[in-house]
BAMAR-114827 format. One record per residue (C-alpha): residue number from 1; residue in one letter; x, y, z. Coordinates in steps of 0.001 Angstrom, whole numbers. Example, Ala and Ser with C-alpha at 12.3 -4.5 7.8 and 13.67 -1.06 7.14 Angstrom:
BAMAR-114827
PT resi resn      c1      c2      c3
PT    1    A   12300   -4500    7800
PT    2    S   13670   -1060    7140
END
This chain:
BAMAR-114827
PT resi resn      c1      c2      c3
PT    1    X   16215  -22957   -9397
PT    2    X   16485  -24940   -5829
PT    3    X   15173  -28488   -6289
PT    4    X   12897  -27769   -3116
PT    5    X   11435  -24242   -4612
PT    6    X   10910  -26451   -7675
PT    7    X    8799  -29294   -6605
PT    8    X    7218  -26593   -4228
PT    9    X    5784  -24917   -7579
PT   10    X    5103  -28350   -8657
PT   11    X    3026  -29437   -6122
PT   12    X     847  -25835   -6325
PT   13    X     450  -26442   -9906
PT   14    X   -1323  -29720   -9040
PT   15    X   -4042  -28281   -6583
PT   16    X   -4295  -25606   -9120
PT   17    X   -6786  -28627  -10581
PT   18    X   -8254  -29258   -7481
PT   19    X   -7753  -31489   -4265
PT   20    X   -5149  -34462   -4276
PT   21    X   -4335  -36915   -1881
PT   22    X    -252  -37283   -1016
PT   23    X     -52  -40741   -3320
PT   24    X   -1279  -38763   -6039
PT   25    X     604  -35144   -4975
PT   26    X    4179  -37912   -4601
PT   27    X    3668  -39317   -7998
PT   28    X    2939  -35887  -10220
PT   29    X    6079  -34826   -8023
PT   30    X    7748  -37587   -8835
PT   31    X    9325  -37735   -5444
PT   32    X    9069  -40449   -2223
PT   33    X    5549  -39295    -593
PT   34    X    8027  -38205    3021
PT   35    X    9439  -35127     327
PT   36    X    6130  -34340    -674
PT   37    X    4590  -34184    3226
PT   38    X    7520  -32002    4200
PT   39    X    7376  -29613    1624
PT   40    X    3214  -29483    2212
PT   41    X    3898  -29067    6008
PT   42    X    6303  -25936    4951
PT   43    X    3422  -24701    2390
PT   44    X     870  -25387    5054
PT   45    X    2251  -23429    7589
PT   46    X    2452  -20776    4934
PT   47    X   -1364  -20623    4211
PT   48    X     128  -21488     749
PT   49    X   -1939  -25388    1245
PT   50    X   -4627  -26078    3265
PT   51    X   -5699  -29698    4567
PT   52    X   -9423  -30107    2867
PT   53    X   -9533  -33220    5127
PT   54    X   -8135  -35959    6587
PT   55    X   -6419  -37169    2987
PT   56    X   -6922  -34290     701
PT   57    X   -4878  -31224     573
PT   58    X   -6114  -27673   -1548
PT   59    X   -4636  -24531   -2197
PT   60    X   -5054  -22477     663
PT   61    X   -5717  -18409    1594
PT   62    X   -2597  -17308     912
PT   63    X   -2416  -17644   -2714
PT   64    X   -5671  -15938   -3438
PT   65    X   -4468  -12557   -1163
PT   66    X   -1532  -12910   -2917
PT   67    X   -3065  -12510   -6251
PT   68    X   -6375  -10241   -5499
PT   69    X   -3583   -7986   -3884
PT   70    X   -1460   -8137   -7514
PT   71    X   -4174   -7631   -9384
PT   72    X   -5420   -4643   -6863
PT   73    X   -1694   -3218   -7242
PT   74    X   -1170   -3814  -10902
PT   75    X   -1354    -531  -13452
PT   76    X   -2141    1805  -10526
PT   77    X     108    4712  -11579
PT   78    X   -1384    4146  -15017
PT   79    X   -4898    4335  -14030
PT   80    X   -5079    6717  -11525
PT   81    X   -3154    9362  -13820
PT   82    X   -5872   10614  -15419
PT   83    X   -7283   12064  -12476
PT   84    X   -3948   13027  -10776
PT   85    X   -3012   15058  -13909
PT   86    X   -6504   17189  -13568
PT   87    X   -5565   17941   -9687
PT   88    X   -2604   18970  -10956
PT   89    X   -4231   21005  -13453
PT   90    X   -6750   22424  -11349
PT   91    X   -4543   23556   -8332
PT   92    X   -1632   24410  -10274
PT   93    X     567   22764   -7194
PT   94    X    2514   19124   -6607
PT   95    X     622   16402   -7011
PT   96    X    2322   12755   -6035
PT   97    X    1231    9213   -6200
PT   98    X    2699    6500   -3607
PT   99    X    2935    3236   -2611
PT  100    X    3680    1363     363
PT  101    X    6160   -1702    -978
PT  102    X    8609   -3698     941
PT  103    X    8536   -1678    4728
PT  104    X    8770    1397    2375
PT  105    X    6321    4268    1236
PT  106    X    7999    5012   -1981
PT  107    X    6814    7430   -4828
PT  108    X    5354    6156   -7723
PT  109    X    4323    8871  -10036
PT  110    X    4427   12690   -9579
PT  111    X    3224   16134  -11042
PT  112    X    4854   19054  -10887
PT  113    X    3922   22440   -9488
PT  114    X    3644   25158  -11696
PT  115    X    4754   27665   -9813
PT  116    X    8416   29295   -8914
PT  117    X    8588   27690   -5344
PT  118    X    9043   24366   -5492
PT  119    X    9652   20917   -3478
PT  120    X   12268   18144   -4153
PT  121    X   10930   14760   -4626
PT  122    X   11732   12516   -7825
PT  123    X    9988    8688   -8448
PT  124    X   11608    6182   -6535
PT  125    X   12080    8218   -3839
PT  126    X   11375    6949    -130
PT  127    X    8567    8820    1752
PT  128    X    9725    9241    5834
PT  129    X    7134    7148    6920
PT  130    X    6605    9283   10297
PT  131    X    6296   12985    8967
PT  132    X    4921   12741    5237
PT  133    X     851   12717    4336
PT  134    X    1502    9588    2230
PT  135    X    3027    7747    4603
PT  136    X     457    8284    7191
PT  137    X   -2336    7052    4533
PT  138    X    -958    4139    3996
PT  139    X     506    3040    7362
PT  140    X   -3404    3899    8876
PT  141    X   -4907    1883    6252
PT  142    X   -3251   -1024    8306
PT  143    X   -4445   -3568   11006
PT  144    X   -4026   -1835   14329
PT  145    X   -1669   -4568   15102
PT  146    X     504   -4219   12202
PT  147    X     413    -572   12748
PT  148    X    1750    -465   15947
PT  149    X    4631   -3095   15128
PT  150    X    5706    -753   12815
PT  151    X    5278    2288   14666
PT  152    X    8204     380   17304
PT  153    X   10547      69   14162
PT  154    X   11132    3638   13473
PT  155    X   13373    5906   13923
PT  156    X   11697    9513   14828
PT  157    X   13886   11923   13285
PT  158    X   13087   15081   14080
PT  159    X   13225   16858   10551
PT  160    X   11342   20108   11593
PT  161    X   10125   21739   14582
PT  162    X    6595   19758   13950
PT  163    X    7652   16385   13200
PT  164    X    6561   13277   15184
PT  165    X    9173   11821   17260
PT  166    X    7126    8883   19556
PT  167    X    5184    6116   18773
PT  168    X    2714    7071   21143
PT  169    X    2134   10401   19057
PT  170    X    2633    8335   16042
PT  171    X       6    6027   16750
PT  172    X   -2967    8793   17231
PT  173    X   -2361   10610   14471
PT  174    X   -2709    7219   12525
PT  175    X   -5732    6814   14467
PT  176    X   -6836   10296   13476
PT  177    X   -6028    9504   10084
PT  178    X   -7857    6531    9348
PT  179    X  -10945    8157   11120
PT  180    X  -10770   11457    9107
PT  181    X   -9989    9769    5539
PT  182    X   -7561   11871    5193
PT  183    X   -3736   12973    6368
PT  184    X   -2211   16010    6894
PT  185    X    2179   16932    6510
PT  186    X    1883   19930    8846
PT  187    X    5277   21238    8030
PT  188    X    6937   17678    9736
PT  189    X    8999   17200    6877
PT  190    X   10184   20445    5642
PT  191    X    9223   23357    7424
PT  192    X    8154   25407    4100
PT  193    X    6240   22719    2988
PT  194    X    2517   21503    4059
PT  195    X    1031   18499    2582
PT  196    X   -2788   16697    2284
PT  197    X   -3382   13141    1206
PT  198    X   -6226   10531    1040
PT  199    X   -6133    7362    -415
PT  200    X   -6350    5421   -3093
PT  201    X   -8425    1920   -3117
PT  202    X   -8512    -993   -4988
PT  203    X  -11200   -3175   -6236
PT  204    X  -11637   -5176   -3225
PT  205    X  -11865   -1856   -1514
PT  206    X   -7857   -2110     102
PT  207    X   -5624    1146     459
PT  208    X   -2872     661   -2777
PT  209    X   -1560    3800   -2528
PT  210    X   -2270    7454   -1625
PT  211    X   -2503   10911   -3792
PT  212    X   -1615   13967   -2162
PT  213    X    -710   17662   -3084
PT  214    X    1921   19727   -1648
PT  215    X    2251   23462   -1208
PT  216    X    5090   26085     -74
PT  217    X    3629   27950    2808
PT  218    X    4423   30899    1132
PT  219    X    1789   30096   -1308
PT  220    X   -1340   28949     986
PT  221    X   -1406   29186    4248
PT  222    X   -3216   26197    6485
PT  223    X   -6825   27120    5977
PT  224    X   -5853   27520    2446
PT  225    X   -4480   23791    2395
PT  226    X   -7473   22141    3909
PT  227    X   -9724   23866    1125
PT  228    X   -7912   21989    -726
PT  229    X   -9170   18918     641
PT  230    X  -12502   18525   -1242
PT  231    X  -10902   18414   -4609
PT  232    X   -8424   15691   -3246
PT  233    X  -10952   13231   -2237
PT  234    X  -13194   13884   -5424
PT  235    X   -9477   13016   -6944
PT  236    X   -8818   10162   -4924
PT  237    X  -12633    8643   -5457
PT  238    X  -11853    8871   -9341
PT  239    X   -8423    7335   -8803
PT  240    X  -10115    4829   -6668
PT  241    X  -12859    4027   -9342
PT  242    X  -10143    3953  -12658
PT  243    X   -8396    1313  -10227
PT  244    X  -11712   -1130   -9870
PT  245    X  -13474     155   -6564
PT  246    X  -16763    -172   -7314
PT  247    X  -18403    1934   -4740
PT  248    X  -15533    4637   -4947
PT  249    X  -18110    7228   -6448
PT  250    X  -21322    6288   -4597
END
């Protein structure tokens, strides 16, 4: 481990106890008190420490977003399964769990259709994030800001004759999205393909990850896909509830 990552973790395991002054931060460091203020400078600018006055420093916001967002994040395949199996069940199509991780939408869990006419997607696999339901969940579930840096990093490959290739275009449906509580994969991916999906919240009420179900065209056409919508929110609402949202079935 790097000496400065080390007495980094050092000095957060001292406010873990509470406030300290830099004497008292230097000595449990163990270091000359101009190490300790540069390293709390770094941490500061972080969020990771916060100045509780003029000689006290605390643990500051960072830390506790870091770890309600862990905790929201933790065991969400295994507790929203339950209620993704009985979609799966009930509808008889593909039902898929994702999460947004790293600049990615990736797919956590899935369900398979039981019918002849099927889609490829595995676990693991990276969700496009302009042209898949998923994807759209969980980038609207953003800060307006934050949506529309991302919206300038893509790369709008058209897939199908419906996919979104602008940010501009990118950006309403988002907008659309987070309004409606649910997204729609009008063919933008694969063009015998339509998808629905809603998300999934956490106990401090945060998007973690979005459920959706996928059907051939062949199969149900697009009224036939937005009946499916109430049974995806009831699905989502249990997911939501098994993963600590309190108010998910109010």
């Amino acid at each position: 481990m790097s000496q400065s990552l080390d007495r980094a973790l050092v000095l957060l395991d001292a406010l873990a106890d509470g406030p300290r002054t830099l004497d008292q931060l230097a000595e449990q460091a163990g270091v000359h008190k101009t190490t300790v203020l540069r390293l709390l400078r770094t941490l500061e600018s972080r969020r990771f420490v916060q100045r509780d006055d003029a000689r006290h420093y605390r643990l500051g916001t960072a830390l506790f977003d870091l770890a309600n967002r862990s905790l929201d994040s933790r065991d969400v395949r295994r507790a929203a399964e339950p209620a993704l199996r009985e979609l799966n069940e009930l509808t008889g199509h593909t039902v898929h769990l994702a999460s947004y991780e790293g600049g990615e939408v990736v797919y956590i869990d899935k369900f398979e259709s039981r019918h002849q006419v099927r889609m490829y997607s595995r676990v693991g696999k990276r969700a496009a994030l302009h042209c898949t339901a998923v994807a759209k969940v969980l980038v609207a579930a953003m800060d307006p800001d934050r949506r529309e840096r991302l919206a300038a990093t893509i790369d709008y490959v058209p897939m199908t004759a419906n996919t979104i290739t602008t940010a501009e275009a990118y950006l309403a449906e988002l907008a659309v999205v987070a309004e409606r509580g649910y997204a729609l994969d009008d063919s933008e991916h694969e063009d015998f393909i339509h998808c629905v999906a809603a998300p999934v919240r956490g106990q401090r009420g945060g998007v973690i990850a979005a459920v959706s179900v996928s059907v051939p065209k062949v199969l149900l056409d697009h009224d036939g896909l937005l009946a499916l919508v109430p049974d995806l929110l009831r699905t989502a609402a249990r997911a939501s509830a098994a993963c600590g949202h309190t108010a998910a079935l109010t």
